[in-house]
VEXVEX-993300 format. One record per residue (C-alpha): residue in three letters; x, y, z. Coordinates in pm, whole numbers, plus 32768, in hexadecimal, padded with zeros to 4 digits. Each point is the difference from the previous one (the first is absolute). Last residue first. Layout:
['ala', [X, Y, Z]]
...
//
This chain:
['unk', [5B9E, 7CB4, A7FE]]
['unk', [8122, 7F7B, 7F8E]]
['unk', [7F8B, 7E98, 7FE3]]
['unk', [7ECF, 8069, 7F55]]
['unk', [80CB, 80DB, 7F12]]
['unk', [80DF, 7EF5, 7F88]]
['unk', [7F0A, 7F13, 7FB4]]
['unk', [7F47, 80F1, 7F38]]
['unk', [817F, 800C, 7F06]]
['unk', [80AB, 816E, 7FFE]]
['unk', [8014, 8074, 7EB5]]
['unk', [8152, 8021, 7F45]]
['unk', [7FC5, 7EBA, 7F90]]
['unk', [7ED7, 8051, 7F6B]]
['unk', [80AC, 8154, 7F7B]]
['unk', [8100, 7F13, 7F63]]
['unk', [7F28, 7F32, 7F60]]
['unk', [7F32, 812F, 7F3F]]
['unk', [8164, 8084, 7F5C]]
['unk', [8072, 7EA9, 7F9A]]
['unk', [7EC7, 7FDE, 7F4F]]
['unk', [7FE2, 8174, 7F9A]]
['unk', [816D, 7FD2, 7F8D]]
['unk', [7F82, 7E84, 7F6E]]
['unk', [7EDE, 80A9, 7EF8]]
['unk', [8108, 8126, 7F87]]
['unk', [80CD, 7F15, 7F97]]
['unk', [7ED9, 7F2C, 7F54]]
['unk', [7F70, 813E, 7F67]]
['unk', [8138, 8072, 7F83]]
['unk', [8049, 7E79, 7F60]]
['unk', [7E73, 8024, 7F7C]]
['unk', [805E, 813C, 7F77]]
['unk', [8155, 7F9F, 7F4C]]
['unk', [7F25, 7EC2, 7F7C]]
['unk', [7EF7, 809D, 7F7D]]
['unk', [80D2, 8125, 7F47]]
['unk', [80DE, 7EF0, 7F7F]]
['unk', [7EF5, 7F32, 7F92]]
['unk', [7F2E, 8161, 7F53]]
['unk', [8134, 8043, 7F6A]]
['unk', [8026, 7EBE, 7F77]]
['unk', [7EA3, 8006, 7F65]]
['unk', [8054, 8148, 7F7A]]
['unk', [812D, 7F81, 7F57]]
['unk', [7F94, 7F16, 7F61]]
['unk', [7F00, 8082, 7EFF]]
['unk', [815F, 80C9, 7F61]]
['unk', [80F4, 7EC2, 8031]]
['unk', [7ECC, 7F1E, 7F0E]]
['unk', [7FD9, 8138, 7F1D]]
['unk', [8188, 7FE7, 7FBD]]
['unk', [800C, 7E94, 7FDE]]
['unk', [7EE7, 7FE5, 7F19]]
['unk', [8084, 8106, 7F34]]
['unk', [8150, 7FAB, 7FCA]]
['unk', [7F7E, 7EA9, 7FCC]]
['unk', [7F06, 806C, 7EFC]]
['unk', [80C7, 7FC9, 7E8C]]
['unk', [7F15, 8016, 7F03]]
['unk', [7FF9, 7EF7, 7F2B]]
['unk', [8106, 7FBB, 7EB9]]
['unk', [7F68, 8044, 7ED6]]
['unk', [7FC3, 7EDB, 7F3C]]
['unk', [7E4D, 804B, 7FD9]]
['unk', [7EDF, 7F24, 8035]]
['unk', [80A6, 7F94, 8132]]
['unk', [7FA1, 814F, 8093]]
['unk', [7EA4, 7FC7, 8003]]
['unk', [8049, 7EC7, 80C2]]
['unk', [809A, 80E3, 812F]]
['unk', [7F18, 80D6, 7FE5]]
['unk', [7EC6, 7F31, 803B]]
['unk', [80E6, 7F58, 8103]]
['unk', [802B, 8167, 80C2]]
['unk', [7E95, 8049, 8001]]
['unk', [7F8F, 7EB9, 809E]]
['unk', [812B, 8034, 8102]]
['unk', [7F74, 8165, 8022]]
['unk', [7EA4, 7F83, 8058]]
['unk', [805D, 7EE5, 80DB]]
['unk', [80DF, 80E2, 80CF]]
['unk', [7F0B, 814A, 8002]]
['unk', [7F01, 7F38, 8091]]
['unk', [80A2, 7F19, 80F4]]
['unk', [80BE, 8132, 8097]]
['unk', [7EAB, 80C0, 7FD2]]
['unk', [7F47, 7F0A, 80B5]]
['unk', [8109, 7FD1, 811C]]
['unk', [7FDA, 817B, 8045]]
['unk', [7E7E, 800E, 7FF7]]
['unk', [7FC9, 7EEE, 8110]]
['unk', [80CE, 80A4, 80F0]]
['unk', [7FB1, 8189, 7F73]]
['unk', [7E91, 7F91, 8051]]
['unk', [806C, 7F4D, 818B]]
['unk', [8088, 8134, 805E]]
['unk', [7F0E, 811A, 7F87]]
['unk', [7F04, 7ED6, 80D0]]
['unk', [80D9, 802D, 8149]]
['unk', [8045, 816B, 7FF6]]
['unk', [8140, 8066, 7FCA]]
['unk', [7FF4, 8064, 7EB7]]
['unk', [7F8B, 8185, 8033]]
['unk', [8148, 8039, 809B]]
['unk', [80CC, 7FE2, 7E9B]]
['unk', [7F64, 8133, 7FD3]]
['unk', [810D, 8099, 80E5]]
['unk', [8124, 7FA3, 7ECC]]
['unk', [7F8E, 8156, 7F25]]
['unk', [8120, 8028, 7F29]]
['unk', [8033, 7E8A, 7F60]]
['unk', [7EA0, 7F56, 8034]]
['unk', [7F61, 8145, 7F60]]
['unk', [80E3, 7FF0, 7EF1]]
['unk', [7FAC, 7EB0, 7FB2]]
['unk', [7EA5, 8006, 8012]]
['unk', [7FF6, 8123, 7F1E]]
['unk', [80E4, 7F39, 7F31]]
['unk', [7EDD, 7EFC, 7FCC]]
['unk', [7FE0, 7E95, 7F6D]]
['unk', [8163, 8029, 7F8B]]
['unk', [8046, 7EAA, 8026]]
['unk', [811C, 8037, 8085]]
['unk', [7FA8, 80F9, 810D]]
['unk', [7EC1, 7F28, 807E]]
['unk', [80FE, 7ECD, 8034]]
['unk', [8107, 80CA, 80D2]]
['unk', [7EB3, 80BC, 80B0]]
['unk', [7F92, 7EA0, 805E]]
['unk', [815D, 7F42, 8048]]
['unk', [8004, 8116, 8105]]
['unk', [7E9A, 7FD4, 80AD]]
['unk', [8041, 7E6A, 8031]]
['unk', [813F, 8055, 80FB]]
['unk', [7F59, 80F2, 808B]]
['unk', [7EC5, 7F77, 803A]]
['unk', [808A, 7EB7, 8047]]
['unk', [80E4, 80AF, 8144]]
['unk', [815F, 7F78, 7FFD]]
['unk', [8043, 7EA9, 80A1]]
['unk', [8147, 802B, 80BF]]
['unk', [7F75, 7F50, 8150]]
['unk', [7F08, 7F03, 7F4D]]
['unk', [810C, 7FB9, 7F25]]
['unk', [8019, 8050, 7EB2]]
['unk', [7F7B, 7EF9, 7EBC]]
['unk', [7ED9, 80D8, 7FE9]]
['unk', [80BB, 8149, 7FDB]]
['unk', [808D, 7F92, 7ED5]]
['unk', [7EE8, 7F78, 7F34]]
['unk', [7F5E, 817B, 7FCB]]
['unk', [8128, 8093, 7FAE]]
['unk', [806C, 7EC8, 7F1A]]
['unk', [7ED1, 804F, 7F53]]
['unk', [804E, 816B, 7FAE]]
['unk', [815D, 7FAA, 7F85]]
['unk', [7F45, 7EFC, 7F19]]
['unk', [7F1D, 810E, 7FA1]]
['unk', [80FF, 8103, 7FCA]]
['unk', [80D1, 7EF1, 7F1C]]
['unk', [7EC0, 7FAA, 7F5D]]
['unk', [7FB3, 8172, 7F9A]]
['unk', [816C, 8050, 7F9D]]
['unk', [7FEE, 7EFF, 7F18]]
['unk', [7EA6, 8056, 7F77]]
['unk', [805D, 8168, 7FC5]]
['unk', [814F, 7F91, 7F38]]
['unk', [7F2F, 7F0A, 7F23]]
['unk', [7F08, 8105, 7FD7]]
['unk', [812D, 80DC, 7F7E]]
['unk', [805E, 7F0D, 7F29]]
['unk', [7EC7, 7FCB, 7F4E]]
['unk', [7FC3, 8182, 7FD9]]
['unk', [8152, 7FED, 7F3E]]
['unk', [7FCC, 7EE8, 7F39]]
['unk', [802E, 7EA2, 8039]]
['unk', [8054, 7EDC, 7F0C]]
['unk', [8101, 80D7, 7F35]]
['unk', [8071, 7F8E, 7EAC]]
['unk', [8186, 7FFF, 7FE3]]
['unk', [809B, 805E, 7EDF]]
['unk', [815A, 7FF1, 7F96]]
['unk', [8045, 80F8, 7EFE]]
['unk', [80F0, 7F9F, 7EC7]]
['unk', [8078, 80D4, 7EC2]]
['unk', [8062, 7FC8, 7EB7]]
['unk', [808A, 80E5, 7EE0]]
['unk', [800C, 7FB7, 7E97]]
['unk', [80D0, 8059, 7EB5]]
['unk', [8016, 803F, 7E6C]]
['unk', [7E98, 7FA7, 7F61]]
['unk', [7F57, 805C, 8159]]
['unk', [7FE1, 7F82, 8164]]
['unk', [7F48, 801A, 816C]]
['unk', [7FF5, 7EF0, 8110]]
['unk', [7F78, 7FDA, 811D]]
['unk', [8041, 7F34, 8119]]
['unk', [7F1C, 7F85, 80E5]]
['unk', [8089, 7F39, 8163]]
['unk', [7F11, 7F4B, 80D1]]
['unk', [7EBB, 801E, 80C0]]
['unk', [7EAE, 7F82, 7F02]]
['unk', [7FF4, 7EE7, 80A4]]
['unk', [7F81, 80AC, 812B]]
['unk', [7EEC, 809A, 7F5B]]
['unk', [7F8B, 8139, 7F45]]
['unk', [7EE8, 8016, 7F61]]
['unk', [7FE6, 804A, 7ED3]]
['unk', [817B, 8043, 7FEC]]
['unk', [8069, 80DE, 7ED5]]
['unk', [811A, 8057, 7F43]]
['unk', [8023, 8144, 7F91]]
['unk', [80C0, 8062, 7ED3]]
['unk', [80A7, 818C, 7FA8]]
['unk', [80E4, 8055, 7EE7]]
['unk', [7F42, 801E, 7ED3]]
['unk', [7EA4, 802C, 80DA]]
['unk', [7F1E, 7F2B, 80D5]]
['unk', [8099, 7EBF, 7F85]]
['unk', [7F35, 7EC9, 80D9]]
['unk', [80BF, 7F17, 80BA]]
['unk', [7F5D, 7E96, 8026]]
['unk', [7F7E, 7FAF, 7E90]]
['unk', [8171, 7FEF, 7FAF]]
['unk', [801D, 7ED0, 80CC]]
['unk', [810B, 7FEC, 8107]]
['unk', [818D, 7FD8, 7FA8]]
['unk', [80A1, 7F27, 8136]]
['unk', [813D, 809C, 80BF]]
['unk', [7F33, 8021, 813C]]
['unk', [7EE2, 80AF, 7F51]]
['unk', [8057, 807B, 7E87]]
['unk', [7F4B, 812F, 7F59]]
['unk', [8050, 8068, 7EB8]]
['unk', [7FE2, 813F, 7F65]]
['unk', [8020, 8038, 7E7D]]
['unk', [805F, 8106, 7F1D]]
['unk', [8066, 8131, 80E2]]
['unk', [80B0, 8136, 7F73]]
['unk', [80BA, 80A8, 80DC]]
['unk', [8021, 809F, 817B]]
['unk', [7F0A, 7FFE, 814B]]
['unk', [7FAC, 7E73, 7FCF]]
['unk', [7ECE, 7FD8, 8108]]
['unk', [7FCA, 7EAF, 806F]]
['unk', [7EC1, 7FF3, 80FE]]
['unk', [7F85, 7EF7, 80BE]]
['unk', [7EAB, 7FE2, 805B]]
['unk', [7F01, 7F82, 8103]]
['unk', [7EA0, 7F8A, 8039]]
['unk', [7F95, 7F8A, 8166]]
['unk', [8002, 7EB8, 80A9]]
['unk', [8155, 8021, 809D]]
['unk', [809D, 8159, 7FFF]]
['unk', [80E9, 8084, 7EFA]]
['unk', [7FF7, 819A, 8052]]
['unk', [8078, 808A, 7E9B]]
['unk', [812C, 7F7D, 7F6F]]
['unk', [811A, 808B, 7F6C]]
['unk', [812B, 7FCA, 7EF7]]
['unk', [80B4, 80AE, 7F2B]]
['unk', [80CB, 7FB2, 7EBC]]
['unk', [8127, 8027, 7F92]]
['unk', [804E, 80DE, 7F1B]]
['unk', [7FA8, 7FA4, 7E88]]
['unk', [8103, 802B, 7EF0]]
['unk', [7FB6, 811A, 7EF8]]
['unk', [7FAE, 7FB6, 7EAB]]
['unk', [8053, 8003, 7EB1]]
['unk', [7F28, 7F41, 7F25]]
['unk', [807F, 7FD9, 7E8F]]
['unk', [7F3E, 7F40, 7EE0]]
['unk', [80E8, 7F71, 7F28]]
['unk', [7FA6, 7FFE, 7E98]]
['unk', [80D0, 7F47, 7EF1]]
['unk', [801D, 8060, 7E70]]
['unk', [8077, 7F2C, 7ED8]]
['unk', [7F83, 80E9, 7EB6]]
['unk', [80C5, 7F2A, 7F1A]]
['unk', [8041, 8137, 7F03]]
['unk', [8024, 80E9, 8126]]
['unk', [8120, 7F65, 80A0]]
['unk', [7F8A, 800F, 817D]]
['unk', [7F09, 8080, 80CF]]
['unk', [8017, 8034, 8178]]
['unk', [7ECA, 8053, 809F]]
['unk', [7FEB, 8072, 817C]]
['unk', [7EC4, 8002, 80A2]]
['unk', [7FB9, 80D5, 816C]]
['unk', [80B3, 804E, 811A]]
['unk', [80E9, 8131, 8008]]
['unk', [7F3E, 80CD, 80B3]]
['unk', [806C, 7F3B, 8125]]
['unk', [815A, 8051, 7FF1]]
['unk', [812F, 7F22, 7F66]]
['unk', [8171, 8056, 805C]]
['unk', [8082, 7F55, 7EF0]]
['unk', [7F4C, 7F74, 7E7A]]
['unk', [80BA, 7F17, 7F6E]]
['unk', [7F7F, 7FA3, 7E72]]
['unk', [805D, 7EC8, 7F1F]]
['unk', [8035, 8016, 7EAA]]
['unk', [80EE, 7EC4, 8013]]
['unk', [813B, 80A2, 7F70]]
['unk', [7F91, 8185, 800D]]
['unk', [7FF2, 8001, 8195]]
['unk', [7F42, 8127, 8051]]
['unk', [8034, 80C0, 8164]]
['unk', [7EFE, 80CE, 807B]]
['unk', [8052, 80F7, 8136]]
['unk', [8097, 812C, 7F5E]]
['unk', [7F09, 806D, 7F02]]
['unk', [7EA4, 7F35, 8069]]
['unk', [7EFA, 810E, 8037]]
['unk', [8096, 8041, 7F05]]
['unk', [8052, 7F71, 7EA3]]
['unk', [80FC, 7F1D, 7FB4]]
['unk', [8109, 805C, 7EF2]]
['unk', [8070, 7E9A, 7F9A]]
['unk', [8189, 7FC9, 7FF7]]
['unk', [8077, 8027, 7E7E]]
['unk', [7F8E, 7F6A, 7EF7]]
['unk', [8038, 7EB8, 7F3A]]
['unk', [7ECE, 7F4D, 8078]]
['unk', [7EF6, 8104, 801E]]
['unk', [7F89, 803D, 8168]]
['unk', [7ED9, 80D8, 8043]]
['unk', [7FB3, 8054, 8193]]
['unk', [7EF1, 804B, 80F2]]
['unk', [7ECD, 804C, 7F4F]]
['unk', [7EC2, 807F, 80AA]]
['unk', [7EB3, 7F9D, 801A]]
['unk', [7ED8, 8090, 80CD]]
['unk', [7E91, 7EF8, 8012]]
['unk', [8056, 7F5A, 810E]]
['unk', [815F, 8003, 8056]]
['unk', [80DC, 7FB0, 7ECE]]
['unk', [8178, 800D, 7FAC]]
['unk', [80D5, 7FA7, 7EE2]]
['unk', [816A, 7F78, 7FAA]]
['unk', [8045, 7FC7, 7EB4]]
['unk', [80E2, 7F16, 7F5C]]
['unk', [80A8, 7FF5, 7E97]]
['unk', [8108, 7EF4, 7F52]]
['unk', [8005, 7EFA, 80FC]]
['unk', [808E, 7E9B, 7FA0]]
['unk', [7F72, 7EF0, 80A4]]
['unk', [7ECA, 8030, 8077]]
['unk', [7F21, 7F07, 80B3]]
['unk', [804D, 808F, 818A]]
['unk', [7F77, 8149, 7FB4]]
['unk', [806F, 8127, 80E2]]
['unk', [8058, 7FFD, 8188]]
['unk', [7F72, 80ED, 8102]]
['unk', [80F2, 8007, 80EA]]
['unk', [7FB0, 80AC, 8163]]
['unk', [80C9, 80EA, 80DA]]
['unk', [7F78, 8079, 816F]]
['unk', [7F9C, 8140, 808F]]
['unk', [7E6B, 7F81, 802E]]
['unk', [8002, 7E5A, 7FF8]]
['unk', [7FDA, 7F49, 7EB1]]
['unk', [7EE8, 7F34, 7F72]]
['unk', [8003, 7F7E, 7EB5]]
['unk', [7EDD, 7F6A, 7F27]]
['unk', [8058, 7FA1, 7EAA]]
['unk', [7EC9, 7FF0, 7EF0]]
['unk', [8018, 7F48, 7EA3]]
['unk', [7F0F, 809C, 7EE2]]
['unk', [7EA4, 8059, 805B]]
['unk', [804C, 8159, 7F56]]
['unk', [80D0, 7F74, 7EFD]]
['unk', [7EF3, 7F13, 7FA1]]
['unk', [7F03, 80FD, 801C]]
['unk', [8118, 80E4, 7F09]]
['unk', [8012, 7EEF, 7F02]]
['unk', [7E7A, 7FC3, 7FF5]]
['unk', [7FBB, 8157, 7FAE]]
['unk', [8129, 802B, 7ED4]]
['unk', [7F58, 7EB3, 7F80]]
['unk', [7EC5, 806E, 7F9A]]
['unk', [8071, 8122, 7F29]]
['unk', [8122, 7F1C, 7F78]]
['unk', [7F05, 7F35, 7F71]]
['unk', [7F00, 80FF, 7F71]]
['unk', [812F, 80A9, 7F97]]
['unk', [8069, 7EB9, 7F43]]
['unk', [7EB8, 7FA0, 7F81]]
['unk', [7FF8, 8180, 7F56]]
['unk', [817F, 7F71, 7F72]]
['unk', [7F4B, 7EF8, 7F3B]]
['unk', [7EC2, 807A, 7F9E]]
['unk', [8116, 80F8, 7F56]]
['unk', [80BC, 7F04, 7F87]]
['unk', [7EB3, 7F4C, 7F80]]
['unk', [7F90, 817A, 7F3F]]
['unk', [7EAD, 803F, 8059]]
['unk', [7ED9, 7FD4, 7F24]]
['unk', [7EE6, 8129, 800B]]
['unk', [7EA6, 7F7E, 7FB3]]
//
């Protein structure tokens, strides 16, 4: 058996040893302490050296992004002013004192880890892990159609820079995170499932990163009536004003005197076509009623009479209880939402002048005729007593003769 030397069992221990601990020194190095810095795109930032050393003999300056390296700068105490490497000649600036490093006029490319290693004998080194960035714009906000009992969303789109968080606040209070959920890097919606009136307010958004942050508000109003509802609301206004103009047609001439009483037929017959027209039960009707007048000769028979009598009130009645019943349906609909509600006076009062004025006319017509009439009623009067008088008397002709 071949016997080994102890010295030189000794120094094979020794390369065994140093063997094992040349892999354990660079993990440590590797994991050693880690400096995050975040600085804004055009602007200066200090990266400083070791805090623990005292006296500085040699410092490097050293670069890494992923799996590329490059060295910056070697400064031996003693020497002159570093030569630093590009891409870094004329915007690096090394300060030999503390070892520390100031990089100006940063870009994004130059993100990434920074090592600074000092005195080579004590092997002090510090990593700072760079993040240059752009600040965020501000972001925007929209919404699509918020009505009550339906889903909704709120959009906040940030067109420029890198986005780390988006936070969602609703009248100055932060909501849960589980509440907006981040579509992309720079886009969050916020959804309302569904959407109520409590759910009206002010949202703000905001957008940030390691060196700044934006906010912006929307109020937001949830609508209790959509479009379609409004217009029916519209429709049924205008349909209860005509009726109630209708009605007072038919209620009017009853309270006349015997003497300026207008004819029922007529006065029933026009509330008719007014009430026909709005509801829109026919426009043939209505167009037939409006150029072609004569047919209005085939209702004056007794029983054509007495059916538009007893139809015209029953529509008024109708088309009054029906649109009231309408309008309150609305009406609470809409108090699902905080929208104001649509404003009808304009309306009312406009549709109210329109389906008066052919009742008027009609009174005015009536009226100028029946003053004609009555003018024309005392001349033949007048006319008729005169040739009496004018007419020698029986008693007058015996006695002559």
């Amino acid at each position: 058996m071949l016997m080994r030397h102890p010295m030189e069992l000794l120094g094979t221990s020794w390369v065994l040893l140093a063997g094992l601990l040349v892999p354990l020194s660079q993990a440590a190095e590797a994991v050693g302490p880690l400096e995050r810095k975040a600085a804004a795109v055009g602007s200066s930032v200090l990266l400083p050296g070791p805090g623990n050393v005292t006296h500085i003999y040699f410092t490097q300056w050293e670069y890494f992004n992923g799996t590329s390296s490059r060295t910056i700068l070697q400064y031996y105490r003693g020497s002159h002013s570093p030569a630093i490497h590009a891409p870094y000649t004329g915007r690096a600036i090394f300060h030999p004192f503390n070892g520390s490093l100031l990089l100006e006029d940063v870009q994004e490319s130059d993100s990434g880890t920074y090592k600074v290693t000092v005195n080579v004998g004590d092997k002090e080194s510090l990593k700072i892990l760079l993040e240059v960035l752009k600040p965020v714009s501000r972001p925007q906000l929209r919404t699509s159609a918020l009505m009550a009992q339906a889903s909704g969303e709120v959009f906040c789109k940030v067109p420029e820079g890198r986005v780390d968080t988006i936070a969602w606040k609703k009248d100055r209070q932060p909501l849960p995170p589980d509440r907006g959920f981040r579509l992309s890097n720079s886009l969050s919606i916020l959804y309302l499932r569904p959407a109520k009136k409590s759910d009206c307010g002010s949202y703000s958004c905001n957008a940030s990163n390691g060196i700044s942050w934006q906010e912006t508000s929307l109020n937001i109003t949830i609508a209790g009536l959509s479009p379609p509802l409004q217009d029916v609301l519209r429709i049924a206004v205008v349909a209860v004003v005509f009726a109630a103009v209708s009605g007072w047609g038919i209620i009017f001439p009853v309270c006349q005197s015997e003497k300026l009483r207008i004819s029922p037929s007529i006065a029933i017959i026009l509330p008719e076509i007014a009430l026909t027209y709005v509801m829109v039960v026919t426009f043939l009707v209505s167009a037939t009623v409006t150029f072609q007048p004569t047919k209005f000769i085939q209702l004056r028979s007794k029983t054509a009479q007495r059916t538009m009598g007893y139809a015209a009130p029953g529509g008024v009645v109708s088309v009054v209880l029906t649109t009231s019943f309408l309008i309150k349906n609305i009406h609470n609909r809409h108090e699902e939402g905080c929208t104001e509600f649509v404003d009808v006076t304009t309306l009312a009062v406009s549709t109210a002048a329109v389906s008066a004025l052919p009742l008027l006319a009609i009174l005015l017509c009536y009226h100028t005729t029946q003053g004609w009439l009555k003018g024309h009623e005392s001349e033949w009067v007048d006319k008729a007593r005169s040739f009496e008088m004018s007419q020698p008397s029986s008693k007058d002709a015996i006695s002559m003769s």
